[in-house]
The first five atom37 places (N, CA, C, CB, O) and aatype in JSON, in Angstrom:
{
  "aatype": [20, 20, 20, 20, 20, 20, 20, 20, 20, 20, 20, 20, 20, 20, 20, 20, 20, 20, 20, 20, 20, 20, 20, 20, 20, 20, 20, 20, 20, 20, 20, 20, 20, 20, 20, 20, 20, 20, 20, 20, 20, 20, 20, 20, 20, 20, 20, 20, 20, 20, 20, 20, 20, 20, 20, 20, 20, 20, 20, 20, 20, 20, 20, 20, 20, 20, 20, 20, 20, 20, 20, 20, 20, 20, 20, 20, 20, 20, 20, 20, 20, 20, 20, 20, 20, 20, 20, 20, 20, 20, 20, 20, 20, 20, 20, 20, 20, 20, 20, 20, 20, 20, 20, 20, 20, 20, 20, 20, 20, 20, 20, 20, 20, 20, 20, 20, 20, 20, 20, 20, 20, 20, 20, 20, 20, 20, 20, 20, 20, 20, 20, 20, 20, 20],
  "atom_mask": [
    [1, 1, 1, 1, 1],
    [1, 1, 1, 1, 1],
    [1, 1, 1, 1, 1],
    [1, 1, 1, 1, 1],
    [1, 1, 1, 1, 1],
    [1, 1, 1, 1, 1],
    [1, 1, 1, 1, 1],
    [1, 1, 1, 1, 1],
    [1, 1, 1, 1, 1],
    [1, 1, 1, 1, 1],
    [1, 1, 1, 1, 1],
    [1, 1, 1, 1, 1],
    [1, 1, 1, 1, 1],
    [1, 1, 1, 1, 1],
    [1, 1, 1, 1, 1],
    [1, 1, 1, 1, 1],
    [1, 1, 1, 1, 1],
    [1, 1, 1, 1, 1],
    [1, 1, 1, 1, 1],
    [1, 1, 1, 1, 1],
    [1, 1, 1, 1, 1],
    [1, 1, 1, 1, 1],
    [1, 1, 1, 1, 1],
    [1, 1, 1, 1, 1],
    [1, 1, 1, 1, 1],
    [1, 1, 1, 1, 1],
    [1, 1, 1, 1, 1],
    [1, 1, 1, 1, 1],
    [1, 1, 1, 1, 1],
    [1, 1, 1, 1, 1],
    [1, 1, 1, 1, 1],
    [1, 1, 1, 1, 1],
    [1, 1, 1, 1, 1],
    [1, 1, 1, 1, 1],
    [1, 1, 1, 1, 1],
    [1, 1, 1, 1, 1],
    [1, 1, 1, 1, 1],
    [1, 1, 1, 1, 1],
    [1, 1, 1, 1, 1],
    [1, 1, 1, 1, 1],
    [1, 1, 1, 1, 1],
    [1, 1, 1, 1, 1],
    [1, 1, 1, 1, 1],
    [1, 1, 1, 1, 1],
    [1, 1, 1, 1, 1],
    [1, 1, 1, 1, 1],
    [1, 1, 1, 1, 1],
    [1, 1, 1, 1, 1],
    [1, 1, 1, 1, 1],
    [1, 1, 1, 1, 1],
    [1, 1, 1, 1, 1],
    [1, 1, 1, 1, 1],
    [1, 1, 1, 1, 1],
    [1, 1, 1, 1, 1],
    [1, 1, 1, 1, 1],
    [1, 1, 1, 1, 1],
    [1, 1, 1, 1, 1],
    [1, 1, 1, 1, 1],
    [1, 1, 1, 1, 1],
    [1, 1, 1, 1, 1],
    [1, 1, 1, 1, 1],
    [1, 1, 1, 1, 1],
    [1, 1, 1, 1, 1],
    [1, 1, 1, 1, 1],
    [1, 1, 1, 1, 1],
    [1, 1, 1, 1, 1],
    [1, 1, 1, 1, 1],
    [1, 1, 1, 1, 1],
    [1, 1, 1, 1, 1],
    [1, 1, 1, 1, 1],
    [1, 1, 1, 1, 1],
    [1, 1, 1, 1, 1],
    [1, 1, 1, 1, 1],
    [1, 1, 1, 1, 1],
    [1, 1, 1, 1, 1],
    [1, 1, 1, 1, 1],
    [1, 1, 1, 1, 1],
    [1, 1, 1, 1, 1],
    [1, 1, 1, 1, 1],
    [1, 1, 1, 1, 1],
    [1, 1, 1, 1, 1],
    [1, 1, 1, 1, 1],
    [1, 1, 1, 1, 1],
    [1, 1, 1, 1, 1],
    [1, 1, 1, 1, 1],
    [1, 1, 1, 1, 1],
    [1, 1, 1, 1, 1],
    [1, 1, 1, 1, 1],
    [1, 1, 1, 1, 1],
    [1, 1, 1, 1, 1],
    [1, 1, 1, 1, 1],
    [1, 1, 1, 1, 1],
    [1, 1, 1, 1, 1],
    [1, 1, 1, 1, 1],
    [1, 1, 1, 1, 1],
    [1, 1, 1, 1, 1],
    [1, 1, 1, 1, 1],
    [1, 1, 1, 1, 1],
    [1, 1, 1, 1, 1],
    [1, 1, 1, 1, 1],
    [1, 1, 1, 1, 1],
    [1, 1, 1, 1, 1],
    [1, 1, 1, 1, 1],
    [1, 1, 1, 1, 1],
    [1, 1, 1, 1, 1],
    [1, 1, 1, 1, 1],
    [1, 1, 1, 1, 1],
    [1, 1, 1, 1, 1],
    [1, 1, 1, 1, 1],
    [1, 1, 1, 1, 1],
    [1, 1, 1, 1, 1],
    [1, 1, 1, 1, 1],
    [1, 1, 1, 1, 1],
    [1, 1, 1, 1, 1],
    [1, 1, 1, 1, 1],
    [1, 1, 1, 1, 1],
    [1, 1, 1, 1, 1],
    [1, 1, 1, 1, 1],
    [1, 1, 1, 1, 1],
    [1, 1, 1, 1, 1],
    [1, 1, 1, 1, 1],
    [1, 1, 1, 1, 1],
    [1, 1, 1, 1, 1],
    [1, 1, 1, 1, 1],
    [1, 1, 1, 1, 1],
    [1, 1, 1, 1, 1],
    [1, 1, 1, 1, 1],
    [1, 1, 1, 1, 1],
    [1, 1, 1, 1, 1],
    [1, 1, 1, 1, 1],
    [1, 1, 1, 1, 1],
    [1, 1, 1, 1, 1],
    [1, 1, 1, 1, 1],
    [1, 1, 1, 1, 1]
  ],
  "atom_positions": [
    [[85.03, 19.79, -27.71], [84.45, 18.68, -27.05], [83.85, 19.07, -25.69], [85.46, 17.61, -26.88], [82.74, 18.77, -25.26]],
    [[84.74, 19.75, -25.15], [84.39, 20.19, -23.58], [83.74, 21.41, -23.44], [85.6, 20.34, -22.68], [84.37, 22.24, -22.78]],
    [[82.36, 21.83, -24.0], [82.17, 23.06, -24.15], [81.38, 23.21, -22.51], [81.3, 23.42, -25.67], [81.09, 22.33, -21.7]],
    [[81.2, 24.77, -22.46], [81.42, 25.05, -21.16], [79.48, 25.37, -21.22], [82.85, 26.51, -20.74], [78.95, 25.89, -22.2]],
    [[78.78, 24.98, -20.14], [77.64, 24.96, -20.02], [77.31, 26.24, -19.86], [77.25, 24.18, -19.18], [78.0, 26.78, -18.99]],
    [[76.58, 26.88, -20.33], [75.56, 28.16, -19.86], [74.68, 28.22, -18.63], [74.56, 28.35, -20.87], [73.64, 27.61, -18.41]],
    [[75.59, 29.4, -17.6], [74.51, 29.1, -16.51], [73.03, 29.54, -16.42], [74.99, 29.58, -15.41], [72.47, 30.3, -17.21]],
    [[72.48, 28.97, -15.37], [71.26, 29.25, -15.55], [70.66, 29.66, -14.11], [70.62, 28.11, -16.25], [70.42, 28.97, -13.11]],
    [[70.49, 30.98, -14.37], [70.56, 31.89, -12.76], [69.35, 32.42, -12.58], [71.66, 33.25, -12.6], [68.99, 33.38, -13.26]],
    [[68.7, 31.97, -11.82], [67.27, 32.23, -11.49], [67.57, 33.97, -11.55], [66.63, 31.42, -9.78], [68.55, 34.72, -11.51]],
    [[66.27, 34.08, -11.64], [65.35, 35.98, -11.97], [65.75, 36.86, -10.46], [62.78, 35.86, -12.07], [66.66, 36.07, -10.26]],
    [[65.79, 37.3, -9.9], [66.48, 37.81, -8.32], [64.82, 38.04, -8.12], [67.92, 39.59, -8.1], [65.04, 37.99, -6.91]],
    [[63.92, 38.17, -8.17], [62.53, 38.59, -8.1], [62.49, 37.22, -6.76], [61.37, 38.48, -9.91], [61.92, 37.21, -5.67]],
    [[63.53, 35.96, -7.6], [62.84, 34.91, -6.58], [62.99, 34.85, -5.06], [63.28, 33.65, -6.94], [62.4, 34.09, -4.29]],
    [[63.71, 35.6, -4.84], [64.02, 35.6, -3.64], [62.79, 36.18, -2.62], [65.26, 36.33, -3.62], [62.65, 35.89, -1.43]],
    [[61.99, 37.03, -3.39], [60.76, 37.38, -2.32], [60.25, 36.62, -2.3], [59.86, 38.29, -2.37], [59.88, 36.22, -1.2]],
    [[59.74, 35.65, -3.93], [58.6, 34.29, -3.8], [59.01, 33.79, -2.27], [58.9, 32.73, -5.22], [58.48, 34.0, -1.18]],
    [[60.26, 33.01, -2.69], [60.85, 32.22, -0.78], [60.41, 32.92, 0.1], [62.62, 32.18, -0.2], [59.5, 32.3, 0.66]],
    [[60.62, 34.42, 0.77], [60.4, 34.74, 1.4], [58.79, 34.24, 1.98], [60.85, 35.71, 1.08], [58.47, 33.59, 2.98]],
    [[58.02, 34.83, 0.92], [56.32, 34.57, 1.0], [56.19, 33.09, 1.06], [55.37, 35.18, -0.43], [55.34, 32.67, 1.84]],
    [[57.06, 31.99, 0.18], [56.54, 31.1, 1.21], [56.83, 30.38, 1.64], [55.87, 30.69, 1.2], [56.64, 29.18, 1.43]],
    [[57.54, 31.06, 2.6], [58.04, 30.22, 4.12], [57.44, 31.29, 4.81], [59.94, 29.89, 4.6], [57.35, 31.0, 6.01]],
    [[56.88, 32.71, 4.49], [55.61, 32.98, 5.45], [54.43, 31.87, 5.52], [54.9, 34.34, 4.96], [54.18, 31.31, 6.58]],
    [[53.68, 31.58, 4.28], [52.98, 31.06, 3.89], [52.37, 29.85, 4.24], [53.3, 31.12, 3.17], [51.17, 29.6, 4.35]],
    [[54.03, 28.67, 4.54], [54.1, 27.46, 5.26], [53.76, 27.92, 6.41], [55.33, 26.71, 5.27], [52.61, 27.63, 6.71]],
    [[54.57, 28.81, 7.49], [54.56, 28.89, 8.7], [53.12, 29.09, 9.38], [55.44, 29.83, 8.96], [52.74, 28.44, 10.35]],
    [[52.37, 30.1, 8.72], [50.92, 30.79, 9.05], [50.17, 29.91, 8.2], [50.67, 32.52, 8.66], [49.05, 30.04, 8.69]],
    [[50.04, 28.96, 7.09], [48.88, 28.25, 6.95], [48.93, 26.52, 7.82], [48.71, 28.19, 5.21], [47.89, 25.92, 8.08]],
    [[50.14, 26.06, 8.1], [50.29, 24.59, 8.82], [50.06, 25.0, 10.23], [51.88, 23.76, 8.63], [49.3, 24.37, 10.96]],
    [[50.79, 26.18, 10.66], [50.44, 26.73, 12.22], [49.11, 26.87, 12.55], [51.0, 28.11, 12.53], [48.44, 26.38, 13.45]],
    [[48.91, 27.47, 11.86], [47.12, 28.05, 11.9], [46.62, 26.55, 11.4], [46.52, 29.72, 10.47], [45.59, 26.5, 12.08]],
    [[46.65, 25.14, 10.58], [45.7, 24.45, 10.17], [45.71, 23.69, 12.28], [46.17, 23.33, 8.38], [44.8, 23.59, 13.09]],
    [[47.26, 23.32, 12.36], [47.27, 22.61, 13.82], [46.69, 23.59, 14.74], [48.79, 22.17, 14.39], [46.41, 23.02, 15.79]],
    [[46.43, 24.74, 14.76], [46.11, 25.51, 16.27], [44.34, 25.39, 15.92], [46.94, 27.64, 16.51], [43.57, 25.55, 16.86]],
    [[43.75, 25.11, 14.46], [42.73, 25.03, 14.64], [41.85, 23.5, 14.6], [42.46, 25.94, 13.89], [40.66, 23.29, 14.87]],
    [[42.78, 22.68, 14.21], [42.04, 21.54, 14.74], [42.48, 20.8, 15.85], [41.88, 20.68, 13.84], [42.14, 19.62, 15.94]],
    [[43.17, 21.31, 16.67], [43.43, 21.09, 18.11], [42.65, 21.74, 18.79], [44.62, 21.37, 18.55], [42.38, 21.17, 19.85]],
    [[42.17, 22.68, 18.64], [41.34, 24.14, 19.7], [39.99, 24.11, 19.29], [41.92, 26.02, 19.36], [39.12, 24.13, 20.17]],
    [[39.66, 24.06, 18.09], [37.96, 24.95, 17.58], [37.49, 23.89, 17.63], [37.54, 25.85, 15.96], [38.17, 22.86, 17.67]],
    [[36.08, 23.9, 17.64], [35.13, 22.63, 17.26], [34.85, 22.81, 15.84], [33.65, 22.53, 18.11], [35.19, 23.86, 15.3]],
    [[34.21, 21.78, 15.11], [33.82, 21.92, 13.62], [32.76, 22.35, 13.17], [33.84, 20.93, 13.03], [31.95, 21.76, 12.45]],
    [[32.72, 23.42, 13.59], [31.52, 24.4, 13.27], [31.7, 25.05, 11.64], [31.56, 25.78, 14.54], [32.77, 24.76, 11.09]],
    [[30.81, 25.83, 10.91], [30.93, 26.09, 9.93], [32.29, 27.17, 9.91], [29.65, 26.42, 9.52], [33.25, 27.11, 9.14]],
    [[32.08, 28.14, 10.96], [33.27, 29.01, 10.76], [34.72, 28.06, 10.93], [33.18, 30.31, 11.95], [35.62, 28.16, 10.11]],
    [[34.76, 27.56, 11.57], [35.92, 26.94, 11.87], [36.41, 25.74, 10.48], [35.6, 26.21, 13.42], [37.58, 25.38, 10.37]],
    [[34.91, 25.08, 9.2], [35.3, 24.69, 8.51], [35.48, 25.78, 7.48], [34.76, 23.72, 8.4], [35.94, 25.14, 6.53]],
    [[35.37, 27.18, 7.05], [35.92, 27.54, 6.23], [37.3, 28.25, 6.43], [35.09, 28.08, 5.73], [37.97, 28.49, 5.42]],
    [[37.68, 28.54, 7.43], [38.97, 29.13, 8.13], [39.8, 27.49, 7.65], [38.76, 29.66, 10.3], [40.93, 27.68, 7.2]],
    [[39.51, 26.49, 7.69], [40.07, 25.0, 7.34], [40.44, 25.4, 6.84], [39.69, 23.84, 6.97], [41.54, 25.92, 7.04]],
    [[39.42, 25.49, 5.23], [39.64, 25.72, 3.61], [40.63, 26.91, 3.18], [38.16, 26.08, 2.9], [41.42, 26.95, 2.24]],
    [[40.32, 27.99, 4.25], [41.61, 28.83, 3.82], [43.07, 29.1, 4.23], [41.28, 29.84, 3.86], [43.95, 29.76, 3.68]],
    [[43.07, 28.24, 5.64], [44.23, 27.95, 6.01], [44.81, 26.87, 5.37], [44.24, 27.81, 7.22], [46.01, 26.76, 5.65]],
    [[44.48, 26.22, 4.77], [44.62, 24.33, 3.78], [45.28, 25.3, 2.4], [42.25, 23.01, 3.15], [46.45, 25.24, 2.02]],
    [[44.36, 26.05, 1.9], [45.03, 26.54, 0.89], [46.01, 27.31, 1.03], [44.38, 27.04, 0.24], [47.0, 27.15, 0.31]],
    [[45.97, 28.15, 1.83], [47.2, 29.0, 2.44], [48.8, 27.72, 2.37], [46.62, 29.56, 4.54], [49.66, 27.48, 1.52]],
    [[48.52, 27.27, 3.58], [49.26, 25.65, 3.8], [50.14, 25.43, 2.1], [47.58, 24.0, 4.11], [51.2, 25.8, 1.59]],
    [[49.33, 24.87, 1.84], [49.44, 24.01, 0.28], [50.01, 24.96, -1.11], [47.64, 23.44, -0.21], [50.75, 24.66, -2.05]],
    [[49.35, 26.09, -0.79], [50.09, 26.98, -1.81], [51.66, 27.23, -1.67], [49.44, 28.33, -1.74], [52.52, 27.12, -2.54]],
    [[51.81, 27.68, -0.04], [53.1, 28.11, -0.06], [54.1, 26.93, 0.38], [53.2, 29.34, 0.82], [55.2, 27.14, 0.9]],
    [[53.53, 25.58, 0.08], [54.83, 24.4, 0.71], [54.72, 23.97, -1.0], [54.3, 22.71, 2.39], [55.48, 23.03, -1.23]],
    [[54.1, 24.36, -2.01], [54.35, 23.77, -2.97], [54.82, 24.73, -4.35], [53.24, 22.97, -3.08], [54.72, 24.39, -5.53]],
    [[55.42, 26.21, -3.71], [55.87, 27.19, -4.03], [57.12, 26.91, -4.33], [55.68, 28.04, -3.27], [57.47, 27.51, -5.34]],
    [[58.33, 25.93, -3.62], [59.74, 25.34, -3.94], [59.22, 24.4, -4.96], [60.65, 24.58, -2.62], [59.74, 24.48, -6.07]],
    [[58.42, 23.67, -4.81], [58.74, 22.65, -5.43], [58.65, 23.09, -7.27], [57.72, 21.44, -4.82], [59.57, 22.96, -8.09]],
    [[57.83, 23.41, -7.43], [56.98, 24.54, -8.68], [58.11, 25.46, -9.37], [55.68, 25.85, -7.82], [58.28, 25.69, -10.56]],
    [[58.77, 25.89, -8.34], [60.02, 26.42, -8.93], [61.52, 25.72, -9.2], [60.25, 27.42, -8.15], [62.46, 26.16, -9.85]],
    [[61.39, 24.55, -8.5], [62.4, 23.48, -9.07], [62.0, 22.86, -10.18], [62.71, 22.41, -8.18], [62.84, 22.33, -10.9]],
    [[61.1, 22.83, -10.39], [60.51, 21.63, -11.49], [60.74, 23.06, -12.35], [58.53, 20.61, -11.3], [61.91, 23.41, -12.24]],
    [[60.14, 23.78, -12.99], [60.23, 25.03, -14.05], [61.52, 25.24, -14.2], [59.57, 26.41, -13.65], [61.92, 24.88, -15.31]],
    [[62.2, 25.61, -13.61], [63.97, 25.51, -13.37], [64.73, 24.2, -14.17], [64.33, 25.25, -11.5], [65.76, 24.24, -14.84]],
    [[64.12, 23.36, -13.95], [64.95, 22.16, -13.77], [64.72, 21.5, -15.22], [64.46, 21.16, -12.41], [65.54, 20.93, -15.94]],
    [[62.78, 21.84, -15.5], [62.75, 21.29, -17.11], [62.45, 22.35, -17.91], [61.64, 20.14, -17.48], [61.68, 21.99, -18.8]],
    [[62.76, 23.6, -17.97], [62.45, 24.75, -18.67], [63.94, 24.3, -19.95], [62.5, 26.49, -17.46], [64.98, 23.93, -19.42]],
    [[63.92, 24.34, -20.69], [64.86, 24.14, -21.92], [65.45, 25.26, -22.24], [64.23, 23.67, -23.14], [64.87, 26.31, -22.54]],
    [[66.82, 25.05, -22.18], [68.36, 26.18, -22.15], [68.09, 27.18, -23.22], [70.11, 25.31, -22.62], [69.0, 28.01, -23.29]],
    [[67.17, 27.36, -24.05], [66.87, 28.2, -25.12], [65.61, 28.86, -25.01], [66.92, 27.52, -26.29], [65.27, 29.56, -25.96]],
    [[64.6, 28.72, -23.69], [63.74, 29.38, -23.6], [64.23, 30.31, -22.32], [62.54, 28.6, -23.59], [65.1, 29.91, -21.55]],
    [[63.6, 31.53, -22.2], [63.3, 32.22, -20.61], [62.91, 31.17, -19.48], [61.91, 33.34, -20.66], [61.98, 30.37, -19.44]],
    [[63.77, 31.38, -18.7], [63.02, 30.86, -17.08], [61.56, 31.62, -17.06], [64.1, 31.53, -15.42], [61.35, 32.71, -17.59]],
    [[60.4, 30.71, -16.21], [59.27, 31.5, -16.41], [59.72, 32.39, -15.1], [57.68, 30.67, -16.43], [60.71, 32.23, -14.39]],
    [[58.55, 33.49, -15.03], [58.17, 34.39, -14.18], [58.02, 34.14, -12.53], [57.05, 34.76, -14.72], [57.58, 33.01, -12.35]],
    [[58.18, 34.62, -11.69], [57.37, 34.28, -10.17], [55.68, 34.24, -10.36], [57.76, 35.68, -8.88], [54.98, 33.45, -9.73]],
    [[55.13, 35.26, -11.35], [53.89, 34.75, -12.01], [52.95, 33.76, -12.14], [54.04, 34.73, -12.76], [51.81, 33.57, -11.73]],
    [[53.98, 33.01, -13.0], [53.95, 31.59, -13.27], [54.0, 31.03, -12.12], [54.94, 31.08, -14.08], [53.12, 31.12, -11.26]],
    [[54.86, 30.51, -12.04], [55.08, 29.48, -10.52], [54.24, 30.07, -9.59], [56.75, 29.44, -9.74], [53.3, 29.29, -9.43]],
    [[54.09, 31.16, -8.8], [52.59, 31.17, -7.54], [51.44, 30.48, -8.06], [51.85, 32.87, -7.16], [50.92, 29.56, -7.42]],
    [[50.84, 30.97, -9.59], [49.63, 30.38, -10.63], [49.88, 28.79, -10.58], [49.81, 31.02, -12.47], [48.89, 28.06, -10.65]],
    [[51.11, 28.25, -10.45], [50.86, 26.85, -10.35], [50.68, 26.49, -8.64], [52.2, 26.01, -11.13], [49.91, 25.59, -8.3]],
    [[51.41, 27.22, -7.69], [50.89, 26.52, -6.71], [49.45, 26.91, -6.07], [51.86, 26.54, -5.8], [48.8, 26.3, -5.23]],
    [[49.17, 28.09, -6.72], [47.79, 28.28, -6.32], [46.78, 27.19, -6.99], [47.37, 29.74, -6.71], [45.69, 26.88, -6.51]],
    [[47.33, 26.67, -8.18], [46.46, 25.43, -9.12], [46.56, 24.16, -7.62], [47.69, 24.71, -11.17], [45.65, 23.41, -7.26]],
    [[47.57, 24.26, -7.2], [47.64, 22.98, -6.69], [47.08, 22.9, -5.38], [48.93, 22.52, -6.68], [46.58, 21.85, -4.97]],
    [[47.14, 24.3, -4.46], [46.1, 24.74, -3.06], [44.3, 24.4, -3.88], [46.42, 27.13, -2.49], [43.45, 23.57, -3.55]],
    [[44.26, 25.38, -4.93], [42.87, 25.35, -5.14], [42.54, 23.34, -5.2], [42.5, 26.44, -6.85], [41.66, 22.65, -4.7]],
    [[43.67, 23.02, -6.01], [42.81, 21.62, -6.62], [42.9, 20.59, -5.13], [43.85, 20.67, -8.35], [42.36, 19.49, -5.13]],
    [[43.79, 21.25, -3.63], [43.49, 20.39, -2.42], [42.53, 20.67, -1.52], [44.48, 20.27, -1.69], [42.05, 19.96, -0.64]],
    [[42.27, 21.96, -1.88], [40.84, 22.8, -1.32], [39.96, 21.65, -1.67], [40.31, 24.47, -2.2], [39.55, 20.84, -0.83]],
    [[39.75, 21.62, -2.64], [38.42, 21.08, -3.79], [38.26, 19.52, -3.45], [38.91, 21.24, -5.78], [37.1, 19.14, -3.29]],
    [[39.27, 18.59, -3.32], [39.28, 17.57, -2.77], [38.73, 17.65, -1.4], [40.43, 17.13, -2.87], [37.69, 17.04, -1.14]],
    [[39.41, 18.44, -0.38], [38.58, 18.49, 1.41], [37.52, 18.51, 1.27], [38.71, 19.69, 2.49], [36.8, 17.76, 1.92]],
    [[37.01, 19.42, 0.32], [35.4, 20.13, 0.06], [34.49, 18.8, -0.56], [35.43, 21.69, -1.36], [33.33, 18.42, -0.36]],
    [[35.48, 18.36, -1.31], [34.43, 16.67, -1.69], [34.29, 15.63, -0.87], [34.94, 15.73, -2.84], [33.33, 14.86, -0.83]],
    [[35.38, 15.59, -0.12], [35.33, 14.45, 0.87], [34.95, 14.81, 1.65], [36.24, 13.8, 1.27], [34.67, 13.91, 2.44]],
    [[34.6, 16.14, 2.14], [33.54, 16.13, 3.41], [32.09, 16.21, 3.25], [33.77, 17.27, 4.27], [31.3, 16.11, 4.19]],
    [[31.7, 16.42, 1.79], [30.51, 16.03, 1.54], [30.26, 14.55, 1.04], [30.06, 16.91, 0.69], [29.15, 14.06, 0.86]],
    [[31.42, 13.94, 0.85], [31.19, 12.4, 0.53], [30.87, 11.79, -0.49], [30.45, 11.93, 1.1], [30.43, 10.67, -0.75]],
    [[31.42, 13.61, -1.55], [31.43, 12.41, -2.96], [32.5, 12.69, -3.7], [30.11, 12.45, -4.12], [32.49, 13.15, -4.84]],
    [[33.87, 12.29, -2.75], [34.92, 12.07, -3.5], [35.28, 10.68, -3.68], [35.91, 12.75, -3.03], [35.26, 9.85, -2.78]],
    [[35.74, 10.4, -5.3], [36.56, 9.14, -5.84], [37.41, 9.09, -6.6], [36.02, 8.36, -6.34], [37.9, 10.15, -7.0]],
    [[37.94, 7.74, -7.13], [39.27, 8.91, -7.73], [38.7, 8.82, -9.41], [41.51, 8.14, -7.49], [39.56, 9.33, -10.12]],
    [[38.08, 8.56, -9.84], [37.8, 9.05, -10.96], [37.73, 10.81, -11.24], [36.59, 8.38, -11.18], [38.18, 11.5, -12.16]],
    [[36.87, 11.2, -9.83], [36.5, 12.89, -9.91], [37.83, 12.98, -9.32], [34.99, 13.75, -8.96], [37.94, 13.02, -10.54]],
    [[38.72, 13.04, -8.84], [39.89, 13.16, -8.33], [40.78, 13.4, -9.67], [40.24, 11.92, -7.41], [41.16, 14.55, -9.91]],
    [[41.1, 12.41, -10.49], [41.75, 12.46, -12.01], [41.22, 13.51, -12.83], [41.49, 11.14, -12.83], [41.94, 14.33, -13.41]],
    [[39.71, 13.47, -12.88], [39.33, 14.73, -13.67], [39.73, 15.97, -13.55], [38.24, 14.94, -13.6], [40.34, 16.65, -14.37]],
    [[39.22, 16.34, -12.1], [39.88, 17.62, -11.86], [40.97, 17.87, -12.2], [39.96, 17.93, -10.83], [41.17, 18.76, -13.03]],
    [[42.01, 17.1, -11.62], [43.51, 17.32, -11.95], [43.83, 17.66, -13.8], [44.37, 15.7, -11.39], [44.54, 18.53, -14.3]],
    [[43.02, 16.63, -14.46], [43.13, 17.14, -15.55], [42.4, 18.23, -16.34], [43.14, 16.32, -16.02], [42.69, 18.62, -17.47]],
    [[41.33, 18.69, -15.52], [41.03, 19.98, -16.13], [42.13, 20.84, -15.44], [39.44, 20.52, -15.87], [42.6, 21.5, -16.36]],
    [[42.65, 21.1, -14.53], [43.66, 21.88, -14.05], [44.8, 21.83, -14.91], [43.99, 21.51, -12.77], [45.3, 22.88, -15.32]],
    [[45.34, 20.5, -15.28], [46.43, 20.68, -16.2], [45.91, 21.29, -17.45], [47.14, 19.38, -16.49], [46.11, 22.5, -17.5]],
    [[45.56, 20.99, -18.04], [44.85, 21.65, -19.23], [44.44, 22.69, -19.28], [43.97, 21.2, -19.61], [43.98, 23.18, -20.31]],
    [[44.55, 23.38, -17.95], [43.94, 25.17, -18.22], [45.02, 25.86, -17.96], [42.63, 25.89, -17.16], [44.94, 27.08, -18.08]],
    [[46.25, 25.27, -17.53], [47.7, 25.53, -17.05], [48.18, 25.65, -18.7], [48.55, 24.07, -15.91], [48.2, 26.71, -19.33]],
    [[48.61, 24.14, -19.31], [48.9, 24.32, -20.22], [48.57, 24.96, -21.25], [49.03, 23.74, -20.31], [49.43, 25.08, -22.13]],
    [[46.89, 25.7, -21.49], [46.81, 26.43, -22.23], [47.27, 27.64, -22.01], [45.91, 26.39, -22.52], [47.49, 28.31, -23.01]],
    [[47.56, 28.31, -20.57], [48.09, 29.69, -20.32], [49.43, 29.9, -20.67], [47.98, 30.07, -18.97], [49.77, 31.02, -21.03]],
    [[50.55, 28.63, -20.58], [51.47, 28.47, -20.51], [51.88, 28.67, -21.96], [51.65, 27.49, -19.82], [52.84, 29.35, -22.32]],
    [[50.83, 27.82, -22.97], [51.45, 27.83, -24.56], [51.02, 29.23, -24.86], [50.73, 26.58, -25.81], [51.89, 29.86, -25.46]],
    [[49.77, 30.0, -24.57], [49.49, 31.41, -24.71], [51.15, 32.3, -24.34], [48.05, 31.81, -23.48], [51.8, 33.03, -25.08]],
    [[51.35, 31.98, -23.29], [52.22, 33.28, -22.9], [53.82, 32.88, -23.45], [52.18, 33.6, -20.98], [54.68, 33.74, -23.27]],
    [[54.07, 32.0, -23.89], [55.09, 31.18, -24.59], [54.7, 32.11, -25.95], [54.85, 29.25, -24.62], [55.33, 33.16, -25.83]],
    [[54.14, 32.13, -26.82], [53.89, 32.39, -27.91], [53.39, 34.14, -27.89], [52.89, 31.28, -28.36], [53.02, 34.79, -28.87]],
    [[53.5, 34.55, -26.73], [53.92, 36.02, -26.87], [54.77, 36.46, -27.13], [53.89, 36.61, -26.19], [54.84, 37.69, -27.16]]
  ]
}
């Protein structure tokens, strides 16, 4: 009745992901506030945005990416890779990049907002059932 659960012990690899990003947080949110407090909005200063935003966004959504995979990965498959999880938070920097980049040209709504997201899921989930079925 009382059978004893199988633990489930993350890959030791993860411990550098954390490392990188809580570099990641620190140098892309530091760097987004030191540059829209200081620079004017000149072109250089809007693509240093875009790559400090993604910087930012990749590595604060690096925990979360790995709780969720962790948390709904099913007791009979492999935990995925550190691979995996950066590839999703880089899905999720690129797809907040892409939003700044529309709304500062002024043609973001949320219809194109939904799309994207779902071409993103959908190019996730096809990598995901690919490398599953290796």
């Amino acid at each position: 009745m009382n059978e004893p659960k199988p633990s489930i012990k993350p890959p030791s690899d993860y411990s550098g992901m954390a490392i990188a990003s809580i570099l990641m947080i620190g140098i892309g949110w530091y760097g987004l506030f030191r540059l829209i407090t200081t620079r004017e909005p000149l072109i250089d200063a809007r693509w240093l945005f875009f790559l400090l935003l993604h910087i930012a966004i990749t590595g604060t959504t690096i925990p979360l990416a790995r709780y969720l995979n962790i948390r709904l990965t099913p007791i009979t498959r492999p935990l995925p890779g550190t691979d995996v999880i950066v590839r999703q938070s880089v899905w999720a920097g690129t797809y907040v990049v892409t939003l700044a980049w529309l709304q500062l040209i002024r043609v973001l709504t949320v219809p194109i907002m939904f799309f994207i997201a779902l071409a993103f899921v959908v190019i996730e989930v096809f990598l995901r059932t690919r490398e599953i079925s290796r």
